[in-house]
N, C-alpha and C positions, 0 to 999 in steps of 0.2 A: 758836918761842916762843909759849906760848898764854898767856892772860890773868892765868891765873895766876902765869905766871913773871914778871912786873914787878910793880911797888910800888900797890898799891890805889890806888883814887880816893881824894882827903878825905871824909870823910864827910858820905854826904844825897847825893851827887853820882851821877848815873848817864849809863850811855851806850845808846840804845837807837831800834829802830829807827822811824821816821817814818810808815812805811804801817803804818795801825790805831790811829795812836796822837789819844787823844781829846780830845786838848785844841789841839793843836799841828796846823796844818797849811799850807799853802803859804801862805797871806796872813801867820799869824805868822813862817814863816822869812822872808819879803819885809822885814816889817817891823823883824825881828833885823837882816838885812845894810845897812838904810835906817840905823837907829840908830847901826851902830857903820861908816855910811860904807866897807862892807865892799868893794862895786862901784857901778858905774851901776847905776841903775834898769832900763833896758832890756838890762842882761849879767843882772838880777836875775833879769827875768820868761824868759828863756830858759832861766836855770840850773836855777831851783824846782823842776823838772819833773825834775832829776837828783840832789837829796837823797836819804842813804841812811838815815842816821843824824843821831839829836838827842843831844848832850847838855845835860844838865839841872842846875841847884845842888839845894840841900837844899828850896829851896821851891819846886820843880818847874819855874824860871824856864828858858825857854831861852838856854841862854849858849855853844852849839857848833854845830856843824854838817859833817856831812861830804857830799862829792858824787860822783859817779861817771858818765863818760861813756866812752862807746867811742871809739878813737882809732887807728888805721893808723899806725905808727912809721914813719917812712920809714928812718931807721939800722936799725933793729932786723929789720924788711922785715915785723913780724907787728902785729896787731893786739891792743892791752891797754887794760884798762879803766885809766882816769885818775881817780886819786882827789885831790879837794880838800879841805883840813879848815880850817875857821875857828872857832877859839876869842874870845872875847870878850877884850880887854885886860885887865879884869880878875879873869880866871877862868883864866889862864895860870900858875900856878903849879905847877900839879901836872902831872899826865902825862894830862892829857883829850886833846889833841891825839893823841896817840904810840895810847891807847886805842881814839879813834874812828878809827886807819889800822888798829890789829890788825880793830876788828870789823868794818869793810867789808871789809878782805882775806878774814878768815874765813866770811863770810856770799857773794862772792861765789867764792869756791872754794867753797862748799857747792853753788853753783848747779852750777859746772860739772861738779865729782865727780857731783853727779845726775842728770847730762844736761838737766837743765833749761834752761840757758843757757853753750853752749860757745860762743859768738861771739867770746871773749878766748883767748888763750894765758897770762894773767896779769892782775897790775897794775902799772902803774906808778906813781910819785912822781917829783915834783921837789922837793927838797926846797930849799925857801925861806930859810927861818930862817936867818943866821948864823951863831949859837950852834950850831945842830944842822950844819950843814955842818964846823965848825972841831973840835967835839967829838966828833960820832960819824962818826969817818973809819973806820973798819974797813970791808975792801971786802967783806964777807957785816954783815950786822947779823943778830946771834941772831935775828931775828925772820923769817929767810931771806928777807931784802931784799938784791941785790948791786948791789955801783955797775956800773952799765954806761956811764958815761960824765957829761959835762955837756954842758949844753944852753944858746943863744946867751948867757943870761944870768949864763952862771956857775952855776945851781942844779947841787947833782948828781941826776944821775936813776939812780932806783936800779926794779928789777924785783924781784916775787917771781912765779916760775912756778908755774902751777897744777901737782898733779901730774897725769902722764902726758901735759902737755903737748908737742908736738912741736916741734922747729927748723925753718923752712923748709927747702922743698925748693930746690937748685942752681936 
């Protein structure tokens, strides 16, 4: 599923990427997750440094956030990038969340189709939310998300593989 195929942002709102962007930069996201009590301050100043993507309202406020770190699956036995996304309470309405997972998927399959960064076999999610756990139970999501299981908490964790990515070996 590419961007296209799901329902527009509201209008004014954009999703987009954090490196180069000139108004927004590590101390604004600090102080976006400080406001809306998103983590501790010391999970903050580790995480900052793994922002991929902002989103933005119509007056360029930042009200989103996604993140991406590398992670060894122990079930899974490969290694997949972990993508976080924090939307603001109340900027939850639309589909900003579901957005900023398509465009860090797509932006880091761009790396790996390039060779610029194969250190992942994919990405995964755990998908948090209630709502999206109870409502989007199909075990492929059009967006070639598949459940591969849940994790201690109950979330389901779902993968999309990069292509040409490989299964481990025996």
């Amino acid at each position: 599923m590419s961007h296209q195929d799901i329902a527009p942002l509201p209008a004014g709102y954009r999703v987009q990427l954090l490196a180069g962007h000139e108004a927004i930069g590590p101390a604004e996201v600090m102080a976006f997750w400080a406001d809306h009590r998103a983590m501790p301050a010391g999970e903050a100043v580790g995480r900052v440094h793994e922002v991929l993507f902002v989103g933005l309202d119509p007056g360029d406020e930042l009200v989103a956030v996604s993140t991406a770190y590398l992670q060894r699956s122990r079930q899974m036995r490969m290694t997949f990038w972990y993508q976080r996304v924090f939307v603001a309470p109340e900027h939850r309405m639309g589909n900003l969340a579901f957005r900023l997972l398509l465009a860090g998927r797509d932006h880091l399959r761009a790396l790996y189709e390039s060779g610029a960064d194969r250190r992942a076999a994919g990405l995964m999610v755990e998908v948090q939310h209630r709502g999206a756990r109870a409502h989007l139970v199909n075990a492929v999501w059009r967006s070639d998300f598949t459940f591969v299981g849940q994790n201690h908490g109950g979330d389901h964790m779902r993968v999309h593989y990069f292509p040409g990515a490989l299964a481990p070996l025996p």
